[in-house]
FIMI-829745 format. One record per residue: x, y, z of N, C-alpha, C in turn. Coordinates in pm, whole numbers, plus 32768, in hexadecimal, padded with zeros to 4 digits. Example, Ala and Ser with C-alpha at 12.3 -4.5 7.8 and 13.67 -1.06 7.14 Angstrom:
BEGIN
85277DC7830C84CE7E3E830C85287EB6830C 85057F1F82C485577F9682CA850A80038313 
This chain:
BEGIN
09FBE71A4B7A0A51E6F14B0E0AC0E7584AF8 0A8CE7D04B020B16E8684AEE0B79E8384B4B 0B4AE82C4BE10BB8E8104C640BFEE7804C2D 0BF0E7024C0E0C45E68E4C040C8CE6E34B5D 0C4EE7104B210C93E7304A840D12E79A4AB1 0CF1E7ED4B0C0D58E8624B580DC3E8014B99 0D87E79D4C040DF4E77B4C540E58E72A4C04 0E1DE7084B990E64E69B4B4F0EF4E6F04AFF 0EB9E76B4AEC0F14E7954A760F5AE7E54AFB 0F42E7F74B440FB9E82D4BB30FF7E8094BB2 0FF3E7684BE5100CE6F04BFC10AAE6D64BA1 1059E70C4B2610CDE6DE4AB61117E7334ACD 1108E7CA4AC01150E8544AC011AAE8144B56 1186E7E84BBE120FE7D44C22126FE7794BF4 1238E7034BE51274E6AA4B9512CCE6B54B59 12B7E73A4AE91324E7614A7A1380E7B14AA2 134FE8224AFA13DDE8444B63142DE80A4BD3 13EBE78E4BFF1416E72D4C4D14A3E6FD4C04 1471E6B34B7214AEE66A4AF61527E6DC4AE6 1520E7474ACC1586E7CE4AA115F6E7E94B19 159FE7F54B7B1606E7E64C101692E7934C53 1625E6FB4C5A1684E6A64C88169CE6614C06 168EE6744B6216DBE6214B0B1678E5714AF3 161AE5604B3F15CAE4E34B331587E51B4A9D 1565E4A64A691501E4A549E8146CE4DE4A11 1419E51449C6138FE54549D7134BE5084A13 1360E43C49F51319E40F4A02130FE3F24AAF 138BE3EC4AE513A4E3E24B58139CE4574B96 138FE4DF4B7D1349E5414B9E12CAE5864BD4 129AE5524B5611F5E5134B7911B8E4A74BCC 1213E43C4BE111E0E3E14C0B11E1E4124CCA 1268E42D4CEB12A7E48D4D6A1246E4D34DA0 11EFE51F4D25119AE5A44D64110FE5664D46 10CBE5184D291071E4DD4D291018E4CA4D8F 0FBEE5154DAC0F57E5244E270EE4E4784E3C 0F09E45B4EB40EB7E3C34EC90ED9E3664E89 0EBFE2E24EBB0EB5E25D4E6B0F6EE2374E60 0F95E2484EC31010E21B4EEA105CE1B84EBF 0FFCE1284EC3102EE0AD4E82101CE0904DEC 0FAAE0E34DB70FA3E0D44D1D1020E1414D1B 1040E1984D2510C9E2034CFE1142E1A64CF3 114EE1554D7011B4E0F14D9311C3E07E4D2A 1136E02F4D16114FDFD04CA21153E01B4C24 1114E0A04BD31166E0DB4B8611ECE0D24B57 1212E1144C0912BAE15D4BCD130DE0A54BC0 12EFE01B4BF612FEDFD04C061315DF7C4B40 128FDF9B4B47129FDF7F4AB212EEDFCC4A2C 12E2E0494A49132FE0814A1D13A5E08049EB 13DCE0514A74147FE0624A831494E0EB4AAB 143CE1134AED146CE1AA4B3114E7E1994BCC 1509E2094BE1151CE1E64C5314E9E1D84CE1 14C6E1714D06145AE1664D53149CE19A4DDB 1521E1954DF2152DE1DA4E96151BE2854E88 151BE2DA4E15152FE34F4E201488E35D4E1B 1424E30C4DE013A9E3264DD31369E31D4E62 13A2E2C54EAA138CE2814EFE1398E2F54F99 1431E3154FAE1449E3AA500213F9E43F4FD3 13ECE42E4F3E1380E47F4F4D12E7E49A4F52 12A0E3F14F491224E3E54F6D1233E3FA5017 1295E3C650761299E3C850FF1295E45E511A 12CAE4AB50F01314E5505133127DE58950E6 122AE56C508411D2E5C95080114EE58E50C7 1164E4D650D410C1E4D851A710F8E52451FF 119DE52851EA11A4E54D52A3118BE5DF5280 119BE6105236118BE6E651F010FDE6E95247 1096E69651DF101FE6A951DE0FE4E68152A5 101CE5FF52D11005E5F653361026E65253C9 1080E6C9539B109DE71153DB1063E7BB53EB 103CE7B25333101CE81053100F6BE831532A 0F32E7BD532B0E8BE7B0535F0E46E82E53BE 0EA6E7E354250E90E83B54B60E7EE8AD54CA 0F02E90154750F19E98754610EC1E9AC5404 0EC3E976538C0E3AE9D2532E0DBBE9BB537C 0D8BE95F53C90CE0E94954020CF0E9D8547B 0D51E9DF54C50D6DEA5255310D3AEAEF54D6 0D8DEAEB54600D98EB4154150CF2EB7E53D8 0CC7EB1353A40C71EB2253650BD3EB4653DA 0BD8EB03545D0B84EB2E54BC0B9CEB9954F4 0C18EBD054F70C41EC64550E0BF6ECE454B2 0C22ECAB54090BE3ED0F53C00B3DED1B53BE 0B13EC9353C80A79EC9353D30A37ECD55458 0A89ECC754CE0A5BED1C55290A93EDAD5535 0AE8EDE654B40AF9EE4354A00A93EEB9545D 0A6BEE7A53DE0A10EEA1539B096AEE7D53AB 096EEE76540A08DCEE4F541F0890EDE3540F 08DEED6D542208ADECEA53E70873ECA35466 0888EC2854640854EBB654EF08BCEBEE5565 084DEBEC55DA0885EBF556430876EB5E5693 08B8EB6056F108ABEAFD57580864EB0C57C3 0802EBA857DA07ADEBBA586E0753EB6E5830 073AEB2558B2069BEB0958E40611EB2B58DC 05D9EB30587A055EEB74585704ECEB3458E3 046CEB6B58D00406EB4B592603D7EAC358FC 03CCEAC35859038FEA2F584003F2E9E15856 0470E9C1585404AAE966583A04D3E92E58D2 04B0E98D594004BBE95959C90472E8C459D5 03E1E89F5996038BE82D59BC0403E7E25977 03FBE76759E60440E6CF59DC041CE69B5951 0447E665590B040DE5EE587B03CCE59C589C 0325E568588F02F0E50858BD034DE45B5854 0354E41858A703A1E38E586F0328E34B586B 0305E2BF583E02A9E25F58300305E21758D6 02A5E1E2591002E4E180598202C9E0D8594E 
């Protein structure tokens, strides 16, 4: 409940410098920076009367952020874990036996 209550009020906090930046209303701010659920954001800003193409370029530019950005943090993050002593990828002795399957 802390993490969705955090992301939410981030959420807003970009929003409102989003809103301060490019001159859009809060509401279209928020709606822009709004994490998931793409088409409820869309029928929102729809009903609204927001502007739906600026909500719209910026729901697109933050999948493609995130779709780009994945790769590099998972690299990142298996780097630090095999930095500090976390999961490795060798081959232990047990894990050599095959997985028995049902036939």
């Amino acid at each position: 409940m802390a993490l969705i209550a955090a992301l939410t009020i981030a959420t807003a906090g970009l929003g409102l410098l989003l809103s301060h930046v490019s001159g859009v209303t809060p509401l279209e701010g928020y709606l822009a920076t709004s994490p998931g659920g793409v088409y409820a954001v869309l029928a929102t800003a729809v009903e609204t009367g927001s502007d739906v193409t600026f909500i719209v370029a910026a729901q697109v530019l933050r999948i493609l952020v995130m779709l780009f950005a994945a790769p590099w943090m998972a690299r990142g993050l298996v780097k630090l874990t095999e930095r500090f002593g976390g999961q490795s990828r060798e081959i232990t002795e047990d894990k050599r036996e095959p997985i028995a399957v049902a036939d």
